[in-house]
N, C-alpha and C positions, 0 to 999 in steps of 0.2 A: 823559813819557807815551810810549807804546811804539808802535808801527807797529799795533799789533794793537790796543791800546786806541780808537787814531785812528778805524782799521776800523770797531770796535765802534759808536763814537760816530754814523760816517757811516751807518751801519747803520738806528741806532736814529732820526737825523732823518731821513733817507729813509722807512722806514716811517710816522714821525707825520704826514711832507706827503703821501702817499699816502692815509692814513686820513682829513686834512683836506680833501683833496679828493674825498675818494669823498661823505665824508658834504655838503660843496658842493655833490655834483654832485646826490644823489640829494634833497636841497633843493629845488633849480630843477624838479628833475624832476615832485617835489610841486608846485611853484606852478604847473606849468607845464598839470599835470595839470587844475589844480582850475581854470585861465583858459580850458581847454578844455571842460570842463565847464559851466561858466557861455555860453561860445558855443555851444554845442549846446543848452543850454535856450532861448538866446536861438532859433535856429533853430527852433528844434520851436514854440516860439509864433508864429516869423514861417511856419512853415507852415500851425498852425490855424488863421491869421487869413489866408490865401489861402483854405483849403477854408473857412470861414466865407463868403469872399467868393461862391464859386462855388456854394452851396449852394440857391440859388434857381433856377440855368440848369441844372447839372449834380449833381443830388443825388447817384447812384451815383459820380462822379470826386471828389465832395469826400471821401466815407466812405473811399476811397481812402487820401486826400490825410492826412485826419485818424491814418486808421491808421497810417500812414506817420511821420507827425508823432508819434505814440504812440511807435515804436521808436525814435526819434532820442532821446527824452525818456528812455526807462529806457535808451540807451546813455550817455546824459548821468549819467542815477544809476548805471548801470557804472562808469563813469569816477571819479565821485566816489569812490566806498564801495571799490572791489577798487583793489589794486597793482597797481603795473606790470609786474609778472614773469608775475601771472595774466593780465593783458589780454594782454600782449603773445604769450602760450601760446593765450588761446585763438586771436587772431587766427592765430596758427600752424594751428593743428588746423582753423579753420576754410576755408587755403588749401588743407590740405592733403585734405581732407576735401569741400571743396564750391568747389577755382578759380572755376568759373563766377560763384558767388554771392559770392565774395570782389570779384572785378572788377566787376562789377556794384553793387556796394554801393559801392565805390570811385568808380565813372564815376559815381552815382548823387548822390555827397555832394560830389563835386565841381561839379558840376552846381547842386544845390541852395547851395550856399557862394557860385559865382559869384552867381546869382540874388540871393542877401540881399547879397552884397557892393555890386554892384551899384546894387542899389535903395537900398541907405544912401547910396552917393557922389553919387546923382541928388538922393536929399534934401539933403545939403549944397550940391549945387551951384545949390540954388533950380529944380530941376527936375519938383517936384511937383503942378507946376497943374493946370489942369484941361485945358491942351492940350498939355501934355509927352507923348511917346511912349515906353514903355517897348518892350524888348525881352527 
């Protein structure tokens, strides 16, 4: 076998573990999508069921709250149904286009994330009673 054929060879395995790990990576990238997805629904219900709560003391902040809860819910069907190249294009177009509300939306989901994070680790920790203090 010739120095050249060798080449060829290292050539052709180089190319297939590049191809096996692109198609690996863009897998995970799938699952990873659709576990994101299933959290964000999980969110958008643990939001209506805050404005649910509030909706007897502050009926205009729960409509709010709800609407809010609305857009979390079709970014959740975003996420499912469009790629990653689109989502990740628009969230481009939309820093580029509206910073403020890109940040904002950002401080805002993080925020909201803590919040249900949160409140699930208080339920496990047997912190739900009825004299628990949330923050």
């Amino acid at each position: 076998m010739s120095v050249s054929d060798k080449a060829r060879d290292a050539e052709q395995s180089l190319k297939e573990g590049a191809t096996q790990l692109k198609d690996s990576a863009a897998q995970l990238a799938e699952q990873q999508k659709k576990a994101g997805a299933r959290q964000l629904s999980g969110i958008a219900g643990a939001v209506h069921a805050a404005a649910d709560q509030l909706e007897q003391q502050l009926p205009g902040a729960a409509t709010y709250i709800h609407d809010a809860a609305e857009r979390i819910d079709h970014v959740a069907s975003d996420l499912r149904n469009r790629n990653l190249s689109d989502i990740a294009g628009s969230v481009r177009r939309l820093g580029q286009e509206r910073p403020l509300a890109l940040f904002g939306g950002a401080v805002l989901a993080g925020f909201v994330l803590t919040r249900f994070l949160k409140s699930g680790q208080s339920d496990r920790d047997g912190d739900s009673g009825p004299n628990s203090e949330r923050t």
